[in-house]
C-alpha positions as CSV (number, residue, x, y, z in Angstrom):
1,X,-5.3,16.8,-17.4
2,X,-7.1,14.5,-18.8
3,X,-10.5,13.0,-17.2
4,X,-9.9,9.9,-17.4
5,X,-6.2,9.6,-16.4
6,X,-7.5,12.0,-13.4
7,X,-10.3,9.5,-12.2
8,X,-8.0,6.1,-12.7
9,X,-5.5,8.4,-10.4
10,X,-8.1,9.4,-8.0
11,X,-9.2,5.4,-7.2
12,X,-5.3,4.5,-6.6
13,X,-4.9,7.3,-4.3
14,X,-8.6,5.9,-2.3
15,X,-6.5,2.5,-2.7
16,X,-3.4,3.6,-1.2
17,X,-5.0,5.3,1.6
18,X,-6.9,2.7,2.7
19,X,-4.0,0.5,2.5
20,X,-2.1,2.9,4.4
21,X,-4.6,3.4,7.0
22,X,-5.0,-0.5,7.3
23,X,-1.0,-0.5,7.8
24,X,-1.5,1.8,10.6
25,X,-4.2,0.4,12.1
26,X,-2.1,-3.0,12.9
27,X,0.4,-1.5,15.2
28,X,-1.1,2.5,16.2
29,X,-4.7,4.1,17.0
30,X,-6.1,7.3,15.7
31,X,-5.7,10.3,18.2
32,X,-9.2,11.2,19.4
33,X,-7.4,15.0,20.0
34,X,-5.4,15.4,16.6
35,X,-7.1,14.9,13.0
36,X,-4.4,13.1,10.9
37,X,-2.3,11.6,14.4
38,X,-1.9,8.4,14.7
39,X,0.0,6.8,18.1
40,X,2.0,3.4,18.3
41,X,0.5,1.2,20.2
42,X,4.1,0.1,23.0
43,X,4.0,-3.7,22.9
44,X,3.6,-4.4,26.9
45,X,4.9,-8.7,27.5
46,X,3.7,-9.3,30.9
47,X,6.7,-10.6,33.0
48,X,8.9,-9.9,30.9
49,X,12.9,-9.8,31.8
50,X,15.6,-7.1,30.8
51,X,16.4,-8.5,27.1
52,X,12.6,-8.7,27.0
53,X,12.0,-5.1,28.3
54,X,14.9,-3.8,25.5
55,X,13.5,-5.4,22.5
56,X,10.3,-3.9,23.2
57,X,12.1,-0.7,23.4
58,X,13.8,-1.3,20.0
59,X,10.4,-2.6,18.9
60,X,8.6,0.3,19.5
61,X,10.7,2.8,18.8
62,X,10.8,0.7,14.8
63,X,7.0,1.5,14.9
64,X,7.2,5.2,15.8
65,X,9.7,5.2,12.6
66,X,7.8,3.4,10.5
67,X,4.0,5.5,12.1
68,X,5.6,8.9,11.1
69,X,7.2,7.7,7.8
70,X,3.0,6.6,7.2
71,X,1.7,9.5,8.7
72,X,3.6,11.9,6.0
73,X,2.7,9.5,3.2
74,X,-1.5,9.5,4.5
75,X,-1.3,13.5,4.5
76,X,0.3,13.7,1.2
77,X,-2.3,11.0,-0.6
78,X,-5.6,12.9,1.7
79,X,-3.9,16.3,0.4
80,X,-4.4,15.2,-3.2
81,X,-7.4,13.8,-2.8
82,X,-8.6,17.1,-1.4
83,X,-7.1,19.0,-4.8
84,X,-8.9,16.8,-6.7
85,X,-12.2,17.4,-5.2
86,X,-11.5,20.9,-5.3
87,X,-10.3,20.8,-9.3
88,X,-6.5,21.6,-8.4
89,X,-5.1,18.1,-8.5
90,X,-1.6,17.9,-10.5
91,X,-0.5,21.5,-10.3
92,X,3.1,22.2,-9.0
93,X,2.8,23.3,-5.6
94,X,5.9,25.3,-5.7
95,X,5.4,27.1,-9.1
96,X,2.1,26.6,-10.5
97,X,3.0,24.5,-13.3
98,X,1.5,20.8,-14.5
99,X,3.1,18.2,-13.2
100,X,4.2,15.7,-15.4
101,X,1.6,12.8,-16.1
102,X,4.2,10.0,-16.1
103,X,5.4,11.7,-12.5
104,X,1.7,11.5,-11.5
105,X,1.3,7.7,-12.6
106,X,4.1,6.6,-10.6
107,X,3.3,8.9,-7.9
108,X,0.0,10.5,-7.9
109,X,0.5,12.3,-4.3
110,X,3.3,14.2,-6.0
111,X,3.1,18.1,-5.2
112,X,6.1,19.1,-7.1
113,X,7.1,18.7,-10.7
114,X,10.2,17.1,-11.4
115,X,12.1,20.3,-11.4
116,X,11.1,22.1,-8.7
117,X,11.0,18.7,-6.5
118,X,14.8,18.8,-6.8
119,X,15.6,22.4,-5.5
């Protein structure tokens, strides 16, 4: 892979996660116990009635959704990083072959390419 495509990929990945982590840091806190956890924060309205009490409910169980939909997409962009650093950064993780650089410019936390991503 080209240098220079790698680098350009390697500062919208440090983007994304810090966009990401940002995102997460508005509704959840990191878990002191568990690297890569994060934990939604349950949105507690003092004196609040039974409607109240429900939408929190709905409320929060939306941000548990929406923190493990983030958390997957932190690990995947972390786990390139990582191959980067380590010079293994847009090699199919399932057979060992390149990964297409258009796949990798639209997503550069991509493990898979394009055929094995489908099986």
């Amino acid at each position: 892979m080209d240098k220079k495509l790698q680098e350009e990929l390697k500062v919208k990945l440090e983007e994304e996660r810090n966009s990401i982590q940002k995102e997460l840091e508005s509704f959840a806190s990191e878990d002191p116990n568990l690297k890569h956890n994060w934990d939604a924060k349950y949105p507690n309205r003092e004196d609040g009635d039974k409607d109240e009490e429900a939408d929190e409910v709905q409320e929060y169980d939306n941000m548990l959704s929406l923190e493990h939909s983030l958390e997957l997409k932190l690990k995947d962009v972390n786990n390139a990083l990582e191959k980067i650093t380590e010079g293994k950064y847009g090699i199919c993780e399932k057979c060992g072959k390149e990964i297409e650089e258009e796949r990798l410019k639209a997503a550069p936390e991509a493990r898979f390419h394009l055929k094995c991503n489908g099986n």
